[in-house]
C-alpha positions in Angstrom: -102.0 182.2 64.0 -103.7 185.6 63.1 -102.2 187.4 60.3 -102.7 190.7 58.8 -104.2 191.1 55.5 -102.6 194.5 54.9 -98.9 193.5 54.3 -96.9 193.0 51.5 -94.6 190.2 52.8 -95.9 186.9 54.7 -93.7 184.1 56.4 -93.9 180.6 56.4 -95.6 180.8 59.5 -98.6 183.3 58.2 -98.8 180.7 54.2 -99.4 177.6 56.9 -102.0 180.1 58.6 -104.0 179.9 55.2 -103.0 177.0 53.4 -103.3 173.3 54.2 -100.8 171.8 52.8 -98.3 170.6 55.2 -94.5 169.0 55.1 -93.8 167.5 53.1 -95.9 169.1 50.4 -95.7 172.7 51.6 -94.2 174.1 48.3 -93.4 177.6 49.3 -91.3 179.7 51.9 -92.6 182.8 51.8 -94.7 185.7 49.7 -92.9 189.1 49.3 -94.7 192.3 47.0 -98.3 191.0 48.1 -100.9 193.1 46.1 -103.8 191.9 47.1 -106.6 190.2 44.5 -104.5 191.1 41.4 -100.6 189.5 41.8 -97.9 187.9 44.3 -94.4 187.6 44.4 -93.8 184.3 45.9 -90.5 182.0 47.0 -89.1 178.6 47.0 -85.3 177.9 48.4 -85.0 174.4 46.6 -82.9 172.3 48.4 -80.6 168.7 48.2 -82.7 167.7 51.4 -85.8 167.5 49.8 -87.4 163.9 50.0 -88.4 164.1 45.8 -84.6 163.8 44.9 -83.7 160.6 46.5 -86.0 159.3 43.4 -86.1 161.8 40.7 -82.9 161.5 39.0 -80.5 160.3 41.8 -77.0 161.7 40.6 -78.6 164.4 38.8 -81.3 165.7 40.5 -83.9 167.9 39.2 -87.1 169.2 40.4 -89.9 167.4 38.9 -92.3 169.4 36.5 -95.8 168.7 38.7 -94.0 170.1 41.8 -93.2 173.4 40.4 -96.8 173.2 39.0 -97.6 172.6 42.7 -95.5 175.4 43.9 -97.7 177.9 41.7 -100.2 176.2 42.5 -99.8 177.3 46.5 -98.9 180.8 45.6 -101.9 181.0 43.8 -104.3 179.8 46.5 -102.8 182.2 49.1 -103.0 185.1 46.6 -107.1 184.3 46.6 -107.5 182.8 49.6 -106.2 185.8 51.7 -108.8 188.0 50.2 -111.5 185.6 51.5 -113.3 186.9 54.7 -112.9 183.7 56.5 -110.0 182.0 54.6 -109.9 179.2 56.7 -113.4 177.7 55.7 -112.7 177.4 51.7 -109.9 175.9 50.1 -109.0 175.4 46.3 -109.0 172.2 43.8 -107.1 172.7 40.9 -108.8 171.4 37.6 -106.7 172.1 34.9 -103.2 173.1 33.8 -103.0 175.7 30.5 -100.3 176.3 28.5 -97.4 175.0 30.4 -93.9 175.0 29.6 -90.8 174.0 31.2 -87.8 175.9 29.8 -84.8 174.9 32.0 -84.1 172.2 35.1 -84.3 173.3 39.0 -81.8 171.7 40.9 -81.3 171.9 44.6 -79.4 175.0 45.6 -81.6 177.1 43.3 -84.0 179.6 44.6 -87.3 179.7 42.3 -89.0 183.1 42.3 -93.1 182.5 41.4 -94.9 185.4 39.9 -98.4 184.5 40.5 -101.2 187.2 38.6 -104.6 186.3 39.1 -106.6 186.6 35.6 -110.1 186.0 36.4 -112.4 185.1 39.7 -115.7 184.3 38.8 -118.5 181.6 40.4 -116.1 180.5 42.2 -113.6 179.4 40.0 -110.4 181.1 38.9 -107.7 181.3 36.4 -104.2 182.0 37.6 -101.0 182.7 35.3 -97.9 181.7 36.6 -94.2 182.0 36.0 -91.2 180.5 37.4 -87.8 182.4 37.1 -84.2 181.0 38.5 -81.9 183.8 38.5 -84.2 185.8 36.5 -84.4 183.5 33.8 -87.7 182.2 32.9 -87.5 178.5 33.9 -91.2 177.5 33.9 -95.0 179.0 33.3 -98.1 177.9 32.9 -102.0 179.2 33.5 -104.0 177.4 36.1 -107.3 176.8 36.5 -109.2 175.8 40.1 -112.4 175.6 42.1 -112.9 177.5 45.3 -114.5 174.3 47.7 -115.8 174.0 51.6 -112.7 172.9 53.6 
């Protein structure tokens, strides 16, 4: 699928155009207020259906801590692999985790908001803050670092 690198909101559809994950490790729905090289608005609709919480907690489920890691993780990689010319020759290794906190469980029926700002690119490598709001509370942040690689 070809996509176009000028819009502020991108489907599911247009993320699997970039990224490689796939189900069931595809940890975002879609990006909204898209400003390309600097920050992304990006969502998750967390659901009961979701193969994690048959094992995480059964009677109480709650998302695990290195999935929402994950999630800004993906949001991350779109926001600076779409700025690539050819984003679907690189890909990104994430190499370390900074700083993170988790302030409040995700449970299924909660929508998770990721604001992803990109804080360096340089050589290759990046450093990404990211934060995690349910119902505008702050439920999760954390800077990440990663490599840009040769898919």
């Amino acid at each position: 699928m070809i996509y176009d690198k000028n819009k502020k909101e991108y489907s599911i559809e247009e993320i699997l155009a970039i990224l490689p994950q796939r189900y069931p490790f595809v940890m975002i729905d879609r990006i909204t207020n898209f400003i390309p090289g600097n920050r992304c608005t990006a969502i998750k609709n967390v659901s009961v259906n979701e193969p994690y919480f048959r094992g995480h907690f059964p009677g109480r489920p709650i998302m695990p801590g290195v999935l929402i890691l994950e999630s800004m993780a993906q949001a991350g990689a779109f926001l600076v692999l779409h700025d690539l010319e050819d984003p679907l020759k690189k890909g990104m290794l994430f190499s370390a985790v900074e700083k993170s906190k988790f302030r409040k469980p995700i449970v299924p029926g909660d929508q998770i908001v990721l604001e992803m700002k990109l804080l360096k690119f340089k050589l290759g490598t990046v450093k990404i803050r990211g934060e995690a709001f349910v119902n505008d509370k702050l439920v999760a942040e954390a800077i990440l670092l990663a490599s840009l690689i040769d898919r």
